[in-house]
C-alpha positions in Angstrom: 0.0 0.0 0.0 1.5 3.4 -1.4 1.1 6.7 0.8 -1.6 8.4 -1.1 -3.3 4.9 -1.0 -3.0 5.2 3.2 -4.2 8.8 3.1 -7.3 7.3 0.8 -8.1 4.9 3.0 -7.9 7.1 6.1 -9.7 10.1 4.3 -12.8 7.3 3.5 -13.0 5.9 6.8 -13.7 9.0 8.2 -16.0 10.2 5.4 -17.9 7.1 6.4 -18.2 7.5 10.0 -19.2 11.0 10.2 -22.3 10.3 7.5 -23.2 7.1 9.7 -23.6 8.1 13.5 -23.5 4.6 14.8 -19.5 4.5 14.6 -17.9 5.7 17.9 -14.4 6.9 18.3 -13.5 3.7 19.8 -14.6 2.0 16.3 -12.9 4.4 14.1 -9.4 3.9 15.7 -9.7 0.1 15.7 -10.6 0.7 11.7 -7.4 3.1 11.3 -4.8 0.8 13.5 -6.1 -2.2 10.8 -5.0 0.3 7.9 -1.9 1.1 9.7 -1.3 -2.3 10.0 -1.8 -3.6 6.6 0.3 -0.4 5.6 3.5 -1.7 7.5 3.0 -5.2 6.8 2.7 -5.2 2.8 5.8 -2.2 2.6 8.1 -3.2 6.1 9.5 -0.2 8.0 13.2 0.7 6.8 15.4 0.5 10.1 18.2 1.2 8.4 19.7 2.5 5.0 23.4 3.3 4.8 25.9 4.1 1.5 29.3 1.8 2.1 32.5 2.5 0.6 35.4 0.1 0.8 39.0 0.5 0.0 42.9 -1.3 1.1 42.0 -3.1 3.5 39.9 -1.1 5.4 36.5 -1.8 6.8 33.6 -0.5 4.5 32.5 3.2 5.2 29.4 3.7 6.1 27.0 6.6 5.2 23.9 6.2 7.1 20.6 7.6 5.3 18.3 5.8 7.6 18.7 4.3 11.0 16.5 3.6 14.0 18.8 3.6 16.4 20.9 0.9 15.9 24.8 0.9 16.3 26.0 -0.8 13.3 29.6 -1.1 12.9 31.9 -2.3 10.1 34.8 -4.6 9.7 37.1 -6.6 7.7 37.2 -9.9 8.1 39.2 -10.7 5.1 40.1 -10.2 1.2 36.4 -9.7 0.3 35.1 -10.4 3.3 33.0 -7.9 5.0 30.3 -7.5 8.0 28.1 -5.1 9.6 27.1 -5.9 13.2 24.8 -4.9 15.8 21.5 -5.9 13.8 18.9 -7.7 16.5 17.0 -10.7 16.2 17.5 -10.5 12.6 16.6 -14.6 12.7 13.4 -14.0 14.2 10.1 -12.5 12.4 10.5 -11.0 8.7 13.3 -9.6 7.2 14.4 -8.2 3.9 17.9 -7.0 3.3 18.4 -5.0 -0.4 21.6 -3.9 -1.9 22.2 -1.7 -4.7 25.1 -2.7 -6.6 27.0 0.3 -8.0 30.2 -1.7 -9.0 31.9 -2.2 -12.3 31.8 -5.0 -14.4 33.7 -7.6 -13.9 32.8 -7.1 -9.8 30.1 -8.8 -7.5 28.7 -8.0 -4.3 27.1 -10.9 -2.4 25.3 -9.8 1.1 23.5 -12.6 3.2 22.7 -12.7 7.4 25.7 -14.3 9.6 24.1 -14.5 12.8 21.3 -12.8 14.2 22.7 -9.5 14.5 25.3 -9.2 11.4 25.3 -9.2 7.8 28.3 -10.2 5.9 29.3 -9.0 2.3 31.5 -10.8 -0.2 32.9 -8.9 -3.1 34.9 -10.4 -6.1 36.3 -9.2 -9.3 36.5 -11.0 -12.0 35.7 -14.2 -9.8 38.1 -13.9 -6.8 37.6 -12.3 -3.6 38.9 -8.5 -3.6 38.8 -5.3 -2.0 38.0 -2.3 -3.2 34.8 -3.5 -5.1 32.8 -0.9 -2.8 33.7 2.1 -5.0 31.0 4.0 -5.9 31.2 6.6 -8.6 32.3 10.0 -8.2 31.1 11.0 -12.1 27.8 12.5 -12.5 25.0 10.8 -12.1 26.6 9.6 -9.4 25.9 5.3 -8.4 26.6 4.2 -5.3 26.5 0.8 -3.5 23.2 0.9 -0.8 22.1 -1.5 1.6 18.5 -1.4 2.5 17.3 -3.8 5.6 13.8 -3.8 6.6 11.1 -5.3 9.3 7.9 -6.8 8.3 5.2 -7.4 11.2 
């Protein structure tokens, strides 16, 4: 469910209730909470969106657009192996963890859930393991390499 469809729904159930007496107040926030629901269940709530950069040897840099107060930290496990920690419980309930790729060709990013609280990141170029995959792109328009995680109800 889109915004404007939200604000639709919203906008009708009151419409409704004020032409038909015999909803109370009590009714009309049991009707919006189901709304609200159904909102965050079909889209999930972003609880955290962050640009990452990666060079040397270095552990990625983050650039957080998005975060719910989590402390995320990265690190460097190895060549091409990544990790950002301090997730919760991200083995329990629904979960959906998005990455833009903004690398060149050739590269790959791989990103999949390590534990419950830490996602790991593999990136390759031209097969192997390598660092410095996380570029980005400093010409205009500029790309860059996003991760997205979001909570379903």
């Amino acid at each position: 469910m889109s915004i404007s469809s939200l604000k639709a729904s919203i906008a009708s159930v009151l419409t409704n209730s004020a032409a038909d007496n015999s909803l109370t107040p009590e009714v009309n926030k049991g009707l919006l909470f189901d709304i609200i629901d159904e909102f965050v269940q079909s889209d999930g709530e972003v609880v955290y969106k962050a640009q990452l950069t990666q060079s040397g040897t270095d552990a990625p840099v983050i650039n957080e657009y998005v975060n719910t107060g989590l402390t995320i930290t990265a690190g460097y496990n190895d060549i091409g192996s990544f990790f950002l920690s301090g997730f919760s419980d991200l083995d329990t309930g629904k979960w959906e963890i998005e990455f833009s790729k903004a690398v060149a060709p050739g590269d790959s990013v791989d990103v999949f859930c390590g534990s419950k609280s830490t996602i790991n990141l593999t990136t390759r170029s031209a097969g192997s393991n390598a660092n410095g995959v996380l570029r980005g792109s400093t010409s205009t328009p500029a790309y860059y390499n996003v991760i997205t995680v979001k909570k379903y109800a």
